[in-house]
N, C-alpha and C positions, 0 to 999 in steps of 0.2 A: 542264822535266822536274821539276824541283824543287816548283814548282808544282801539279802534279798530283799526286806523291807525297803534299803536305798534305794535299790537299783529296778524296783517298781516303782518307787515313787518318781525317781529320772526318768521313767518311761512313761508315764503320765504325763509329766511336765513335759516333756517332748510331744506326746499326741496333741494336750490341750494348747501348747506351743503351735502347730498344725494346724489345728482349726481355728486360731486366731488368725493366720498367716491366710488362709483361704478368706476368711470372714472379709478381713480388709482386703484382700484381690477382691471380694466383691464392690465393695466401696468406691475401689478404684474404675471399678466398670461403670458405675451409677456414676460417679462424674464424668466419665470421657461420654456418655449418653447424653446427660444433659447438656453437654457442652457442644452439643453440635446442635443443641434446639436454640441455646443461649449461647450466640457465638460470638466470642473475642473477650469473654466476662469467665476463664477459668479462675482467674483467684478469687473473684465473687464465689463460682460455684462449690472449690475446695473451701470456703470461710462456711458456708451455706450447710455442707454436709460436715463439718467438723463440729457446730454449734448442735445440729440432730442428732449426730453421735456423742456428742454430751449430755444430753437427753436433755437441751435448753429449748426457748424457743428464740424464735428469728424475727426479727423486727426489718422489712426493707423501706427503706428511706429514698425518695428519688419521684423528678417531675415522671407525669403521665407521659407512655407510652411507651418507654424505655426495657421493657419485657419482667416486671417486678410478678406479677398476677403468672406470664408464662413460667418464670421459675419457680414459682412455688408449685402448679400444677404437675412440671415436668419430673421435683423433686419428687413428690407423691406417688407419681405412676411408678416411675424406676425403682422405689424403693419397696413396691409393690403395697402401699397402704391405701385403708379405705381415706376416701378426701372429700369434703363439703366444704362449699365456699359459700359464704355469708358477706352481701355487697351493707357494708357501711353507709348508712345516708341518716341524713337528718331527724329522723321520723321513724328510725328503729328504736324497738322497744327490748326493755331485757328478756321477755318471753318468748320473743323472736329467735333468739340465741339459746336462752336453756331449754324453751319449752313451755307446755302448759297444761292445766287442767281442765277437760273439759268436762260435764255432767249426762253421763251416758245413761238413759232409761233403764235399757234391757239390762242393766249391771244396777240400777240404782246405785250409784255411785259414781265418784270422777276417775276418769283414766287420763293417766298423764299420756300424754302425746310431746314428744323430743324434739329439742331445736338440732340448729345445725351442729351445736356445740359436741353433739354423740356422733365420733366419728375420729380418727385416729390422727387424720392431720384435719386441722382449720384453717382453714384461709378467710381470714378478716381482713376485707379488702377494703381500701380506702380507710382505715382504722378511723383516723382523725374526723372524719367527716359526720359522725356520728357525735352527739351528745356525751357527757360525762354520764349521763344516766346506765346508757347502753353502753358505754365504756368498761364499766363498772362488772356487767354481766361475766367480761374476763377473767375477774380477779380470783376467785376464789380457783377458778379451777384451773387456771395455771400456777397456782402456789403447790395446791392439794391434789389435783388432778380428779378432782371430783364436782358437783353443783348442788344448792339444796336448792328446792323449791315448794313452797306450801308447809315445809315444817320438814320437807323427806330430801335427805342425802342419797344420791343417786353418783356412782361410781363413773367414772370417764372410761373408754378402752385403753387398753396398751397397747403397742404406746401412744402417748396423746401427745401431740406436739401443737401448737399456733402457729403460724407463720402469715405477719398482719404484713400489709404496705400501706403504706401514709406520702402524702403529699407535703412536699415544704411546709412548713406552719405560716408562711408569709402570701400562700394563695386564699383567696375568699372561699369562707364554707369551713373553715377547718377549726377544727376547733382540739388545744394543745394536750397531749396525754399530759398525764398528771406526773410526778416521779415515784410515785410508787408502781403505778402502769408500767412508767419506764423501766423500774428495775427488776420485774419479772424478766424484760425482753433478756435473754443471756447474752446475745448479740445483734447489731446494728450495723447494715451492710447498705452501700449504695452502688447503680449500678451504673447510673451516669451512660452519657452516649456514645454510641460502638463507634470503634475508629472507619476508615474508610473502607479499610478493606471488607470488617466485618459488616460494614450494611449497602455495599456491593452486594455482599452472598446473602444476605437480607431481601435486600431485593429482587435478584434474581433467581433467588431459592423457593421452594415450596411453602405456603404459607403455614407459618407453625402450628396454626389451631388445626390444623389440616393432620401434619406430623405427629401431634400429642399424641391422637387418638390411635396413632398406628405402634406406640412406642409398649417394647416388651418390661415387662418386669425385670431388673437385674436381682433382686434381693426378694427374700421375704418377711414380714412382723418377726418372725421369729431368727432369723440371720439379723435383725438387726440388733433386736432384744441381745443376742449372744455376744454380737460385737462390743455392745454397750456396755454390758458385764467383763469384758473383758479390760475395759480403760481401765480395771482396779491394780489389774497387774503390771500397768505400766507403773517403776519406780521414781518414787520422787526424793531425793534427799537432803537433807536439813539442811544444807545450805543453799537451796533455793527456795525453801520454806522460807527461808530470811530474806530472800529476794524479793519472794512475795511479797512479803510482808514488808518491806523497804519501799516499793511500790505503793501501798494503799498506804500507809503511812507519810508519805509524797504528797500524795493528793487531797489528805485531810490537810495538812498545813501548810497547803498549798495556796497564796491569797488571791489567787483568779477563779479561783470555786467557791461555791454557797456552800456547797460541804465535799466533802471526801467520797471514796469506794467504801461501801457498807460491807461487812461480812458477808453477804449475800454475795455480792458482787466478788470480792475475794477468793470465792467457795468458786465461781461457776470458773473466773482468768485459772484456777486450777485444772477446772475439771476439762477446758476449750485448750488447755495445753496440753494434755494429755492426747484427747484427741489426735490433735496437730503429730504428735510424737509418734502416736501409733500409726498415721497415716504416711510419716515419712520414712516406719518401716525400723523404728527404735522401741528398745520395753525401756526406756528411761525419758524424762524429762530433762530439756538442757535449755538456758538462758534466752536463745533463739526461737523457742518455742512460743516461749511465755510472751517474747516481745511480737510476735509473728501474730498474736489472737489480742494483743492487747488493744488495741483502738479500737476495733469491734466489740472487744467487753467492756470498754470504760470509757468511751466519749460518751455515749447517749446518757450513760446515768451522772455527768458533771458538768454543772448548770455553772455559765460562766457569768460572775458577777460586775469583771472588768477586766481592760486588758492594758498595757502599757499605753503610754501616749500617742496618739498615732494611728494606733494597731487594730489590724481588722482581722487578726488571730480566732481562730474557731477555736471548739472541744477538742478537735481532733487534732491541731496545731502543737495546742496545747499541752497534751495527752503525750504527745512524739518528744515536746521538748523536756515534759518532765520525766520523761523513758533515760533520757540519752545523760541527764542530770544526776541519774542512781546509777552508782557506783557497781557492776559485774562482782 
């Protein structure tokens, strides 16, 4: 009896083994898709879908017109999710984003009516250009994945992801997320401008807004959901838990930062390594992982207070040199 017990339960582990192996062959489809919409930007696109497969959201950083708004759109279709984009400006309100009450005779009563925020991915475009007010409308439901409004808690779809773009903080109009804003983002990508070759094929290729709309679903809500469930079974063990944690321990007493990695942020450089891991076709976690997703999860939330004499060192300079400084 005992015997049979194992040897179902190895054959489980083998099917569910199976359907993880197909889950990320989809994955791998949705990037080589996007990657001919957003061309010569693959290690953006793999940073892009390992941060949504960690069920984070995505923060892109980068001057106007550099294809920040196309990857988010193109990420949406292939992945086959419902997608609303909300243009960031001056003059949005937070009712814009969650919704509203309005007073409806025939009901004598209000009927809420939905912002853009009911919808499985968001695109908060131009993030920064908006108020802290409308900023704000973010928060709660990218923590909780939900929104209250008028008193009533009103649930998010599954899954629910953001994926904002922001402009330099140094062009007019913009105005700076806050670091609690920033530490929701799980990750922080920029996509900077195509080499030659790739805005050659820019140029003489089909215009993308043209391409989107022709572009098939590789996945569905529910292939992704299962992928997602499955990061659990990638293993991690205790002595990279100590890595981790050597890591954000680095960067708290680290004296070019106003403060360190928060347990939040800790939680997520786990869960965006895991990811990375599953994507490159391992159920384990290993060092090169962690360090592969690290600048993307820890520049944007470590506010640099100074830098050596001289030195025009960024977060992300920074981020590298305290990587190479902890000890494997």
């Amino acid at each position: 009896m005992r015997v049979g017990i194992t040897h179902t339960a190895i054959a489980l582990h083998f099917i569910h083994s199976v359907t993880e192996v197909r889950m990320f062959s989809k994955v791998h489809d949705v990037a080589k898709q996007v990657g001919e919409i957003v061309v010569g930007k693959e290690s953006q696109v793999r940073q892009a879908l390992v941060c949504l497969l960690a069920g984070g959201h995505l923060l892109i950083e980068d001057v106007p017109g550099v294809g920040k708004t196309t990857l988010a759109h193109a990420l949406a279709i292939s992945l086959g999710l419902q997608f609303n984009r909300q243009q960031f400006t001056s003059d949005l309100l937070p009712a814009d984003v969650i919704g509203i009450s309005v007073f409806d005779r025939e009901k004598n009563g209000f009927v809420f009516h939905p912002g853009a925020i009911f919808t499985q991915v968001l695109l908060a475009d131009e993030i920064n250009r908006a108020t802290p007010k409308a900023q704000s409308a973010l928060l709660e439901a990218m923590e909780e994945r939900q929104v209250t409004s008028d008193g009533v808690t009103r649930n998010l779809p599954e899954p629910f992801f953001v994926i904002a773009t922001q402009n330099p903080t140094h062009q007019l109009g913009t105005f700076p997320l806050p670091e609690s804003q920033m530490d929701r983002f799980m990750m922080c990508i920029s996509l900077g401008y195509p080499d030659p070759a790739s805005e050659r094929a820019l140029l003489m290729g089909e215009d993308r807004r043209v391409l989107l709309k022709s572009l098939p679903a590789k996945m569905t809500p529910h292939d992704l959901t299962t992928a997602q469930s499955a990061l659990k079974n990638i293993h991690v063990s205790p002595a990279l838990i100590d890595y981790l944690q050597a890591l954000a321990q680095a960067s708290r007493e680290n004296g070019m930062f106003a403060e360190g990695l928060s347990p939040r942020a800790t939680i997520a450089l786990l869960q965006a390594a895991r990811a990375w891991a599953a994507l490159e076709g391992r159920n384990h976690v290993i060092p090169e992982d962690v360090q592969a997703v690290l600048v993307p999860v820890a520049a944007h939330r470590l506010r640099v207070v100074k830098a050596g004499s001289g030195s025009a060192l960024n977060s992300r300079d920074l981020v590298l040199q305290m990587m190479h400084s902890v000890p494997v």
